[in-house]
C-alpha positions as CSV (number, residue, x, y, z in Angstrom):
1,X,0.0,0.0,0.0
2,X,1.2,3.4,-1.1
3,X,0.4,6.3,0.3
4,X,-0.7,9.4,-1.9
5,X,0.7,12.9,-2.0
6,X,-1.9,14.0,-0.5
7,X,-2.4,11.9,2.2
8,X,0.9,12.6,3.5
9,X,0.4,16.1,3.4
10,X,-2.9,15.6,5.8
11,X,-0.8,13.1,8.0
12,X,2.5,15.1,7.9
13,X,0.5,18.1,9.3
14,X,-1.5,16.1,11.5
15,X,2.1,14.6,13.2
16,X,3.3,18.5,13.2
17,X,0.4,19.6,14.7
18,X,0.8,16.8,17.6
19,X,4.7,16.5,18.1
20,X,6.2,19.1,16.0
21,X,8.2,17.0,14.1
22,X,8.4,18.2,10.6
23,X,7.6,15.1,8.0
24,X,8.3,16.6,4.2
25,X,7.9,14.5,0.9
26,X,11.0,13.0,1.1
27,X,9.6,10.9,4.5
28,X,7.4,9.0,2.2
29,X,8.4,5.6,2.9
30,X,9.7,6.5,6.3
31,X,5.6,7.2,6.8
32,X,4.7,4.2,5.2
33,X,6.8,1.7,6.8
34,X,6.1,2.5,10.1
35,X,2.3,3.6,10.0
36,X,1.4,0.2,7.8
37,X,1.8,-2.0,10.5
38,X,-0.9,0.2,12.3
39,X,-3.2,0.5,9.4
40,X,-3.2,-3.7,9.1
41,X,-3.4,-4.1,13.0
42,X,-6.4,-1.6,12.4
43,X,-7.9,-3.4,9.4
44,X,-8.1,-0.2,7.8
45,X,-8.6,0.8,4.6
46,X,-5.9,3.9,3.1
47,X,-3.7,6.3,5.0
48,X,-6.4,8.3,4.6
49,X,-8.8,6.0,6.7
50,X,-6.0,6.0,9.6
51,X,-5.7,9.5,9.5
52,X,-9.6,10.2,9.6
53,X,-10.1,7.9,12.4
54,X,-7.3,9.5,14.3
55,X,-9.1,12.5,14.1
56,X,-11.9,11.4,16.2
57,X,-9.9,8.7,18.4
58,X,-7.0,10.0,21.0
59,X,-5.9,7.0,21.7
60,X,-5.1,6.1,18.1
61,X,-3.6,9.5,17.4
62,X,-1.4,8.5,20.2
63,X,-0.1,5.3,18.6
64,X,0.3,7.1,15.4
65,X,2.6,9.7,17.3
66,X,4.1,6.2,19.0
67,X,5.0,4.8,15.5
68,X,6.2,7.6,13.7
69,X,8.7,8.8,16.7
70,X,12.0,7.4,16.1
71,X,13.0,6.2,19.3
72,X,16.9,5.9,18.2
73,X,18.9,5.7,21.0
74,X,21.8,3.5,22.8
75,X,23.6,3.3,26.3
76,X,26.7,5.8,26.1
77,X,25.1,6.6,23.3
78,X,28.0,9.0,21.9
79,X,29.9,8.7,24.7
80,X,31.3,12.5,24.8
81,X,28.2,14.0,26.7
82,X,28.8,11.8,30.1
83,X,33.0,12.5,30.1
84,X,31.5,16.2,29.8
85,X,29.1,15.0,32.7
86,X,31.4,13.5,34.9
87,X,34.6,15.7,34.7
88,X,32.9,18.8,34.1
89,X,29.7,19.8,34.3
90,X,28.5,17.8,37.6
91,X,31.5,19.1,39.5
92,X,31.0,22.6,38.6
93,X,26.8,22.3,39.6
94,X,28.4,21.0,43.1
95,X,30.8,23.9,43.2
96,X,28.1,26.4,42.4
97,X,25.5,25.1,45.0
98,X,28.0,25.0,47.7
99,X,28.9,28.5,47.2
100,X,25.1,29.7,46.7
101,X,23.7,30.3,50.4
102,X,20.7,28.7,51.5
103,X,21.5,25.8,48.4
104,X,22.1,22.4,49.1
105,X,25.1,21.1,47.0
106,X,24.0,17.4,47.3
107,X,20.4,18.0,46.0
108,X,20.9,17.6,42.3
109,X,18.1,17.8,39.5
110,X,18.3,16.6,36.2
111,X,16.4,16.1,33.0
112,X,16.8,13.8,29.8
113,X,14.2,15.6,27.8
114,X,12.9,13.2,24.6
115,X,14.9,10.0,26.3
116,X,12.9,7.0,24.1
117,X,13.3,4.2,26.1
118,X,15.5,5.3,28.7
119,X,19.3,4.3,27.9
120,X,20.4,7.9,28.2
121,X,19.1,8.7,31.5
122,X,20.5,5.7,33.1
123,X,23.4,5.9,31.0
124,X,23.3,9.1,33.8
125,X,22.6,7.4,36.5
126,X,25.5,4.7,35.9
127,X,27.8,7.8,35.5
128,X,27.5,9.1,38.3
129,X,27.3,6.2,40.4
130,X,30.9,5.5,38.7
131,X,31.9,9.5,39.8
132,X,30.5,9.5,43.5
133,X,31.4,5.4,44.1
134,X,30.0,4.9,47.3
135,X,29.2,8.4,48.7
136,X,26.4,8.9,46.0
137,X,23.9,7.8,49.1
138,X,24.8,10.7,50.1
139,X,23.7,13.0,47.7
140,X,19.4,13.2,46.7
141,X,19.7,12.9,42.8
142,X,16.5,12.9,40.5
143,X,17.0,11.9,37.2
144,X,13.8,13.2,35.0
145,X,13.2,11.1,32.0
146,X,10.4,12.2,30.1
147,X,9.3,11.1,26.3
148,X,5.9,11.8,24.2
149,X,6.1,7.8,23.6
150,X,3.5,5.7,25.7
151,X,5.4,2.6,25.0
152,X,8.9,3.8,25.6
153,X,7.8,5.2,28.8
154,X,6.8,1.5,30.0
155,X,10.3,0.3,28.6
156,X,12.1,2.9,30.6
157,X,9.9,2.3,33.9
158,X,10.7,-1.3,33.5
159,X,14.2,-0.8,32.9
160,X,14.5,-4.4,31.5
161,X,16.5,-4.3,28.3
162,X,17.3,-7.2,25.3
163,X,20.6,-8.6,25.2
164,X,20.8,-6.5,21.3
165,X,20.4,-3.1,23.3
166,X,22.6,-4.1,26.0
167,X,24.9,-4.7,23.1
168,X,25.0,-1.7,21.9
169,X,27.0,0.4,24.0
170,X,27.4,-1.1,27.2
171,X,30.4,-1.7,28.8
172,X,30.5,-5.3,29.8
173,X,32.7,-5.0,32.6
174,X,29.7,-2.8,34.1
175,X,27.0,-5.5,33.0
176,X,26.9,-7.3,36.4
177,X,27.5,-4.5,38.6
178,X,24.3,-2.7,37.5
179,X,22.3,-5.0,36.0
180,X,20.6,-8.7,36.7
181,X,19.5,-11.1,34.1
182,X,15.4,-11.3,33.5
183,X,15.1,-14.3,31.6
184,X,16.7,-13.7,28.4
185,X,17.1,-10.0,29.2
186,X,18.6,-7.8,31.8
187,X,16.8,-5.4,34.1
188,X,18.5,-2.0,35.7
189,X,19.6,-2.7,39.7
190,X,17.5,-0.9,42.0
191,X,20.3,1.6,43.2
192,X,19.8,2.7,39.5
193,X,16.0,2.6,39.5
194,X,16.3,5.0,42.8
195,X,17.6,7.5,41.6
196,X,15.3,7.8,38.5
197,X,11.7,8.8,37.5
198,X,10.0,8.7,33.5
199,X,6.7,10.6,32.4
200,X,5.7,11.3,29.2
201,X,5.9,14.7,28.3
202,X,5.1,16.1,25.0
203,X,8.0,19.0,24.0
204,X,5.8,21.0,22.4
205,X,3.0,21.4,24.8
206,X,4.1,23.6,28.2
207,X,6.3,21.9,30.8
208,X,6.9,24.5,33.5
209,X,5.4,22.1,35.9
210,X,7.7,20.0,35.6
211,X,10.1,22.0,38.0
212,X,13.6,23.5,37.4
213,X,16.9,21.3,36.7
214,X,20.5,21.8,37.4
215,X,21.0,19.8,34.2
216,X,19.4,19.2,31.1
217,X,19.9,16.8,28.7
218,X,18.3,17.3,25.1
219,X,19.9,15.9,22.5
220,X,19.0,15.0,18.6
221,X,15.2,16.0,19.2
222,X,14.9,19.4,17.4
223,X,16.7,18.6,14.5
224,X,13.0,16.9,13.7
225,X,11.1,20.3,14.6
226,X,10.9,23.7,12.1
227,X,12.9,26.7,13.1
228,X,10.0,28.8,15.1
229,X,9.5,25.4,16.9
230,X,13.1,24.6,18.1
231,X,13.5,28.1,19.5
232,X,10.4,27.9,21.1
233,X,11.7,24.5,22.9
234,X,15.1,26.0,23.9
235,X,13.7,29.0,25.3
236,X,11.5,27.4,27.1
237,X,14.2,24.7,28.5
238,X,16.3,28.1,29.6
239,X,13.3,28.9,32.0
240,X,13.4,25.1,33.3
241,X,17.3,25.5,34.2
242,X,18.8,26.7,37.0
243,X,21.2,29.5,36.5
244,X,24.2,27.8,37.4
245,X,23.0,24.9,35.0
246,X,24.0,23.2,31.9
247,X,22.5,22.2,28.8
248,X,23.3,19.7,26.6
249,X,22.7,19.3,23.0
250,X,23.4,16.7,20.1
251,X,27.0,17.1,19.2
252,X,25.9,17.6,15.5
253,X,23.2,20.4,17.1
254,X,23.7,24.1,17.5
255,X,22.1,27.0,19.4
256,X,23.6,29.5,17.0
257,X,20.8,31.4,15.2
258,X,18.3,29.7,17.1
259,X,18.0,31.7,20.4
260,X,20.6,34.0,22.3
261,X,19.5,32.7,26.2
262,X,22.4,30.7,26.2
263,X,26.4,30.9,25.7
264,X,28.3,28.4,24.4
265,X,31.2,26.6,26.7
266,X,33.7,24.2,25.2
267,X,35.7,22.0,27.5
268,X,38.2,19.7,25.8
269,X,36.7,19.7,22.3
270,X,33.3,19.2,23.8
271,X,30.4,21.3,23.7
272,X,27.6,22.4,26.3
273,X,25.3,25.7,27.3
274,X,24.8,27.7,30.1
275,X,22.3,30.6,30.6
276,X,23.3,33.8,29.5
């Protein structure tokens, strides 16, 4: 089944319109391989059938947004962000909160913003349990993972992982110390669980509830948005952080030209904001 020109024009806005990711003509068969599945679960009839039922049925608009999201992600998943984590960013968010009265330097917040089935935010969680060693008891760290996807916010809850995402980026020395085998799979230790949370949260919809974070991870989501839409998102993440905060972005990502709350910090050849 192919999907017409003009169907994808009424599903591409109807995605926009939900997520704000931006679906042109070249997404064609990136549309039609993973909303066919739905349309034969469905026994429905066109794209266009889908997309008219979706109008009148939440639930389905929500698997439709499930589908089309592209979940990509790995443990260590470019490895760069957590050495900028470990040896930089997290000691300088102690450093500022010990120096700011009244703040508690071993309250720490952070946010991995669009974190599909959770790798990246206990990808955190593992480094810094690797940084603090046995004092991180002594610290009260929240790690916010938040996604628009109804299913990878089960996965990440669950924390129980296949041996083929394991494999891809985990270090297998670290395997047994913060994991346990689940049948053929391996679920996160509770000492990792602890010190993390998932919601689903849809970027493009207001999230000032959410709270404020000393550090905010969001990477490779608003290269799928338009322009007015990813410097609506990064302005409102620079009201979420802290002002002694960090944010960090995809390491093909930039800020420049987008929006001027933030200035750019490099620290050996990698990249992260702070407010301005």
């Amino acid at each position: 089944m192919k999907i017409t020109p003009e169907e994808l024009q009424r599903l591409a806005k109807f995605v926009h319109d939900k997520s704000g990711i931006v679906l042109d003509s070249s997404k064609s068969y990136l549309v039609e391989s993973r909303l066919l599945p739905l349309i034969r679960q469905k026994s429905f009839t066109s794209f266009g059938d889908l997309h008219n039922q979706a109008l009148r049925n939440p639930d389905l608009a929500n698997e439709i947004i499930d589908a089309i999201s592209t979940n990509e992600t790995s443990f260590f998943r470019d490895q760069k962000p957590f050495e900028l984590l470990k040896f930089k960013i997290f000691p300088d968010v102690i450093d500022a909160l010990s120096s700011k009265q009244g703040a508690n330097p071993k309250s720490i917040s952070i946010w991995s913003a669009a974190c599909s089935t959770g790798q990246e935010a206990y990808t955190i969680a593992v480094t810094l349990h690797e940084l603090l060693g046995g004092s991180v008891s002594q610290y009260r760290i929240k790690i916010t993972g938040t996604d628009i996807c109804d299913t990878a916010i089960v996965q990440s809850s669950r924390g129980c992982y296949s041996q083929f995402e394991i494999g891809r980026g985990f270090p297998r020395n670290l395997l047994n110390k913060y994991f346990v085998p689940d049948g053929l799979n391996w679920r996160v230790k509770d000492e990792l669980r602890a010190l993390t949370f998932f919601r689903k949260i849809n970027l493009m919809e207001p999230f000032g509830a959410i709270g404020k974070f000393d550090i905010i991870f969001c990477r490779n989501v608003a290269i799928y948005f338009s322009m007015p839409n990813r410097k609506s998102l990064f302005e409102r993440l620079a009201a979420q952080l802290n002002p002694h905060g960090a944010l960090i972005i995809g390491s093909t990502e930039s800020l420049f030209g987008v929006t001027d709350c933030f200035v750019r910090r490099e620290y050996h050849n990698s990249v992260f904001y702070a407010l301005k």
